[in-house]
C-alpha positions in Angstrom: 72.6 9.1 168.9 72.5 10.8 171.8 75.7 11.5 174.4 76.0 7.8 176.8 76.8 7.9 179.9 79.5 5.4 181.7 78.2 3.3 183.8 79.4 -0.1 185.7 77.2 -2.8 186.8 78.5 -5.7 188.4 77.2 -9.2 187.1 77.5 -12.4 187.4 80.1 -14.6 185.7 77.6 -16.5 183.8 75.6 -13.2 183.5 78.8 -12.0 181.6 79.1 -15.3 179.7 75.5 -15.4 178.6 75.6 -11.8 177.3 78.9 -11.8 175.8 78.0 -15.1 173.8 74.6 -13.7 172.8 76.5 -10.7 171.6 78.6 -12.9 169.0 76.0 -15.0 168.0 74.1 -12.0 166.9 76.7 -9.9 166.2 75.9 -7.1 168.7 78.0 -5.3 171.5 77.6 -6.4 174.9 76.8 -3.0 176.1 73.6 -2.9 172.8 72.4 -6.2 174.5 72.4 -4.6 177.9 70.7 -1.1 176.8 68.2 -3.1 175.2 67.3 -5.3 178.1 67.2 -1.4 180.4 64.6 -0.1 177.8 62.6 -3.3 178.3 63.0 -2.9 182.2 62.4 0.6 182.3 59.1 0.0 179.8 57.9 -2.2 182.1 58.6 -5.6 180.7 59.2 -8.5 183.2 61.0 -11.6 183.0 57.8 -13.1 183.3 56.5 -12.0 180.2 59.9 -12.8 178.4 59.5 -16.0 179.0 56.4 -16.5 178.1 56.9 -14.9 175.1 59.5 -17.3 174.2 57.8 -20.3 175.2 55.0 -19.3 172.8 57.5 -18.2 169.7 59.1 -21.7 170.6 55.9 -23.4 170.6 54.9 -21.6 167.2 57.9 -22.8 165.4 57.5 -25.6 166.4 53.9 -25.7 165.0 55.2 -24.0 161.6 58.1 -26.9 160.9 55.0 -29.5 162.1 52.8 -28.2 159.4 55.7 -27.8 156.7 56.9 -31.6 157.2 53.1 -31.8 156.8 52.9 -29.6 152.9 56.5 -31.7 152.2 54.7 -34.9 152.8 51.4 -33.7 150.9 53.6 -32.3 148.2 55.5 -35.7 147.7 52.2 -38.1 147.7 50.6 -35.3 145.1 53.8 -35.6 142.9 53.3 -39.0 143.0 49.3 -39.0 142.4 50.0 -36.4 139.3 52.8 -38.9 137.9 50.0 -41.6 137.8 47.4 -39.8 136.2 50.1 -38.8 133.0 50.3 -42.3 132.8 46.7 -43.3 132.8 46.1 -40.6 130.4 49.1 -41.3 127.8 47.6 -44.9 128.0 44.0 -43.5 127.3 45.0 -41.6 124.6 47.3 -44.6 122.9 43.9 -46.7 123.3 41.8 -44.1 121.8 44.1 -43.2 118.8 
């Protein structure tokens, strides 16, 4: 890693907040969090964007547990439909013998 240089920035208290819970939900340092977010600034990225992106991640996962409630329900009603044709064929096969 290259040598850091000190440097203050005054924020916010719910700037400060924000960051220093973000930092122990994900287990990062405040000032990682904050070098992250000046190489996103610096490359150009805007809060716009940010948010847009998370409104679509937000909308995907929501679309992914939609379709997985789906496969759980298919699943179940399969199960189910498999069960029933065991049965039907043990009873085929009892009638045939």
């Amino acid at each position: 890693m290259s040598s850091m240089v000190l440097t203050q920035v005054y924020l916010e208290p719910s700037q400060k907040q924000a960051l220093t819970s973000q930092a122990k939900k994900t287990g990062r340092k405040v000032s990682e969090i904050m070098r992250d977010a000046v190489d996103a600034a610096i490359a150009g990225v805007t809060l716009e964007e940010i948010q847009t992106l998370d409104m679509g991640t937000k909308r995907a996962q929501s679309d992914i547990n939609a379709v997985l409630a789906e496969l759980k329900g298919n699943t179940t009603e399969h199960t189910a439909f498999m069960r029933e044709i065991a049965k039907l064929q043990k009873a085929a096969a009892k009638e045939f013998a």
